[in-house]
N, C-alpha and C positions, 0 to 999 in steps of 0.2 A: 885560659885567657884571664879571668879573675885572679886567680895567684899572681900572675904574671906580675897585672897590673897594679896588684895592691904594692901600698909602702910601707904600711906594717901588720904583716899577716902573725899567726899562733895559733898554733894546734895543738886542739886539746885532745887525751886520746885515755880513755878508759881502759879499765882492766880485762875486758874483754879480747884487745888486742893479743894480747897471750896466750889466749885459747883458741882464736878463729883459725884453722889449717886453711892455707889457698895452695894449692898447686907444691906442694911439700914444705914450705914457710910458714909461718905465724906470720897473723898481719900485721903485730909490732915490726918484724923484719920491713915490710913493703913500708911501714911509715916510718920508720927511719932513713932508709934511700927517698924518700918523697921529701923530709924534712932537710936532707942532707942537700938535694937536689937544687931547693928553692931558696935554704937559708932558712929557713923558717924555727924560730921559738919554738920548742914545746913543751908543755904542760904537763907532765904526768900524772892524774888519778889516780885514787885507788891506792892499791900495795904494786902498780904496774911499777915502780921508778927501780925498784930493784931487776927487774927484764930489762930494763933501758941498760942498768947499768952494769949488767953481766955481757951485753952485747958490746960492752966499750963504748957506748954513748951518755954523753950526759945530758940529763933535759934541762930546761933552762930552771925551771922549778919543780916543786910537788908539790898537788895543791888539791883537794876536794874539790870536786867537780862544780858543786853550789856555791862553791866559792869564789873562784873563777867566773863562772855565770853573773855574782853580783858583782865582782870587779868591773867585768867587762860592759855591762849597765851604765857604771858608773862615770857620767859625763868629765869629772876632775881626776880620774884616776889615769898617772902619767905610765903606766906599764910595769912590767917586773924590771924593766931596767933605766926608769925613769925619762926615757925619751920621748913617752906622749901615748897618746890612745891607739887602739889597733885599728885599722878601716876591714879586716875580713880575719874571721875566726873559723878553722875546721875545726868537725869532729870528727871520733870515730874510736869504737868502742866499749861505747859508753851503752849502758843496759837501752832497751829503746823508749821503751817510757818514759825516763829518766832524761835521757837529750830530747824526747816531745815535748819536756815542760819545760828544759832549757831552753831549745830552744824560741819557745812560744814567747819566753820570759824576754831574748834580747831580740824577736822583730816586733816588739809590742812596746818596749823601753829600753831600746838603744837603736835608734832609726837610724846613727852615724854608722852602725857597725852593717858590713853583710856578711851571713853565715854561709857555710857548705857542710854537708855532711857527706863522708866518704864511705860509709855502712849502706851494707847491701838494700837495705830497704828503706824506702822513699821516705822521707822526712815533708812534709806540707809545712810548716813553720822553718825551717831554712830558705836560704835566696834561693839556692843551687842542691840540690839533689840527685842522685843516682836515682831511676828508673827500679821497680823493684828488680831483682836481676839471680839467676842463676848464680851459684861460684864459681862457673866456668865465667861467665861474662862478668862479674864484678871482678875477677883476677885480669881480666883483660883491660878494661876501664881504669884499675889502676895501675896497670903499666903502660897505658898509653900517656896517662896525667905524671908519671916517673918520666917516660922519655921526652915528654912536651918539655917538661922543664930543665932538660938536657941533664937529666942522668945518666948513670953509663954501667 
């Protein structure tokens, strides 16, 4: 419902995505059908934009993870494609420590933005968080959030 509802969502998504195996996919796979699904911007971390772009997808940018984080902060900052601020930013992928500080960073100084994180393990400084979760059940959570947003 939060995706649903945002008007300008981005997801960011680390280089982990490449390596996580779900159910015989990479989780870059599931986040590309999730991105594709809802429209959504995304951000590629890392050395992941070359995965994005072997798959035939293009991200909208590549950008350091920390970077992005202070963009998104950033009360005057209009987007990567100059249309205005984001209201909900996912992750996923991202090393976990790495998105705890991120995240910490924009529900402490950017109270406009809400976050989610799609990584198996519960995030406490995101809005919305997965429950910590099996790979059988986080494969299933994120196919249920693919076909909520009518994916096919």
């Amino acid at each position: 419902a939060m995706i649903k509802r945002a008007k300008r969502p981005i997801l960011v998504v680390g280089h982990e995505a490449a390596e996580i195996d779900l159910n015989n996919e990479k989780l870059i796979d599931y986040v590309i059908r999730i991105a594709r699904a809802a429209g959504i911007q995304v951000v590629a971390t890392a050395h992941i934009v070359g995965e994005f772009i072997r798959r035939g997808f293009q991200p909208a940018v590549w950008m350091p993870a920390m970077d992005i984080a202070n963009r998104l902060q950033d009360q005057e900052w209009k987007g990567l494609d100059g249309e205005g601020q984001y209201d909900l930013a996912l992750f996923t992928g991202i090393p976990y420590h790495m998105e705890w500080v991120i995240l910490s960073g924009l529900k402490h100084f950017a109270p406009h933005l809400k976050t989610i994180c799609l990584d198996r393990f519960y995030q406490p400084h995101a809005t919305w968080a997965f429950p910590n979760a099996s790979p059988k059940e986080w494969h299933s959570y994120l196919e249920v959030i693919h076909d909520k947003l009518g994916g096919k």
